[in-house]
N, C-alpha and C positions, 0 to 999 in steps of 0.2 A: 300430208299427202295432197291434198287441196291445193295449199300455194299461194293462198290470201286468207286474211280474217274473214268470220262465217261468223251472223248473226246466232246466238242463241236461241235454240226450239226453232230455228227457219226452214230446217231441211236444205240439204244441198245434193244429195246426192239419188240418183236415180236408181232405184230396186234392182236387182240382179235376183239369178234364179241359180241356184247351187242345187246341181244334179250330184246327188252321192248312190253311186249304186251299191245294194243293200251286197252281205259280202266282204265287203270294202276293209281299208283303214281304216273309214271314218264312220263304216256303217258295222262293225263286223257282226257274226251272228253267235247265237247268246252259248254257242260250243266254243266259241274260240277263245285260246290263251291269250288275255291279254293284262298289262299293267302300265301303269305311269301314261296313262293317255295325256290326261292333264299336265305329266312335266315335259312328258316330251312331243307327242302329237300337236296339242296347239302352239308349240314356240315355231313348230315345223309349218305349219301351214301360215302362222305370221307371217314366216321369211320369205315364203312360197307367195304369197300375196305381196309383200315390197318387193322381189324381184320381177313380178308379174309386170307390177306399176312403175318400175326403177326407180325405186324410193331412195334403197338404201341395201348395202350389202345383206349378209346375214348376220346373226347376232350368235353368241354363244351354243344356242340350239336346243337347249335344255334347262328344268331350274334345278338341276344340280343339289338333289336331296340328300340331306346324311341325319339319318337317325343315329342314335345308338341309348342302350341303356342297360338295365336288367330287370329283375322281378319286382323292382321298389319303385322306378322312374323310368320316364324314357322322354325323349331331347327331341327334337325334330327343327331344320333350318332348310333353308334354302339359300347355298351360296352362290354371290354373284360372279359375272363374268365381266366380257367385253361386248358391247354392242355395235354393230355394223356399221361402219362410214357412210356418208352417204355421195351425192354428186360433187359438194362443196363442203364438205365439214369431216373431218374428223370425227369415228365412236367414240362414245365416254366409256371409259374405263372402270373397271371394278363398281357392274350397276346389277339391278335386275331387270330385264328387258321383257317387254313386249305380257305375257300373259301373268308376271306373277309381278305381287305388288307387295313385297314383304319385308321386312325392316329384318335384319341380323341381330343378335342377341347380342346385347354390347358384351367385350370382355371381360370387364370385371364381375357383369351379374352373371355372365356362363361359369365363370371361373369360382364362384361365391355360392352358386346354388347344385350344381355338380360337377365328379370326381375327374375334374380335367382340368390341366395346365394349355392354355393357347398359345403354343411358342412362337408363333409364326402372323400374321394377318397381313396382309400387303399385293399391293399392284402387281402381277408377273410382267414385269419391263420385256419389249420386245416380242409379246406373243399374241399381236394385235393385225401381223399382218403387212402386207408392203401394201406401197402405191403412192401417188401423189395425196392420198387422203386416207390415212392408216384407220383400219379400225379400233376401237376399243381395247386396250390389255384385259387381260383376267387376274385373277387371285391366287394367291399361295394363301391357303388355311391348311396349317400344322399344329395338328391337338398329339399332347402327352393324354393317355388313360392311366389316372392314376390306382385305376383297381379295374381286374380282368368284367369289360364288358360285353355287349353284342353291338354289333358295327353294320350298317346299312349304306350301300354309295349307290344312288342311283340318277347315273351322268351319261353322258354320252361327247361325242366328237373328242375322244380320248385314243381314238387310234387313226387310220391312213385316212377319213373320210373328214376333211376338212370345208369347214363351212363357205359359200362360194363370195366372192367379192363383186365390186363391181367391175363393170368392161370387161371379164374376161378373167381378171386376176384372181390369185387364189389368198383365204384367209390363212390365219394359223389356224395349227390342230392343236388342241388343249393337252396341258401337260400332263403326265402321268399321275392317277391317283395310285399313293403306294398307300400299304399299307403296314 
């Protein structure tokens, strides 16, 4: 966001004062239903701050959690998406953006240490978006269970609200999770 190299430990940037009134999203009070702040709340305010700045489109919007297990194990990932174009660049594809910083469980140790077949792992070609500077694609992740387990998805930009582009334009909306 800068624009040039920044010395290390220099400081570049001048304090800002973040009013959140209690209530809030960001404040809420300790009666309110709430979950996934962390997967989904800070990817939002990430995007909400590079649009602010015109950094860079938005990114996927969510770290797209899926547990599943039963009474002996339980699995927990976060899978990637696409991340938001910016002025001059194309988003990379099939990443984790902005708040979560977590490595996928490679195939064979998921497939070697629990009851699952991954039929599927790959780039969704084409759901990154138009414009002179497309964003990022997302993932196709299609697991077989191969013994009846409990299934956890918690995504979002999976229906009509589509994450925004730059100048105007619109992202894709994430494909269907089935089940």
């Amino acid at each position: 966001m800068v624009g040039h190299d920044v010395p290390l430990n220099q400081g570049c940037l001048a304090p800002i004062t973040t009013i959140i009134p209690p209530g809030s999203l960001l404040d809420p009070s300790d009666l309110a239903a709430v979950i996934g702040g962390n997967v989904l709340t800070s990817q939002r305010i990430v995007d909400v701050v590079f649009k602010a700045f015109r950094t860079c489109a938005a990114s996927q919007g969510c770290m797209n959690n899926v547990t599943f297990g039963d009474d002996t194990f339980a699995y927990y990932e976060t899978v990637a998406g696409g991340a938001g174009a910016g002025p001059s660049w194309h988003g990379r594809s099939g990443v984790h953006t902005h708040m979560t910083n977590t490595r996928i469980t490679d195939p064979e140790i998921l497939e070697k240490r629990y009851p699952v077949v991954l039929k599927q792992f790959a780039v969704n070609e084409g759901s990154g978006g138009e414009g002179l500077y497309v964003g990022g694609h997302g993932v196709i992740r299609e697991m077989l269970f191969r013994h009846q387990l409990i299934l956890c998805v918690l995504s979002e930009r999976r229906g009509e609200f589509q994450p925004y582009g730059m100048d105007g334009t619109q992202g894709m909306c994430g494909a269907k999770t089935g089940l």
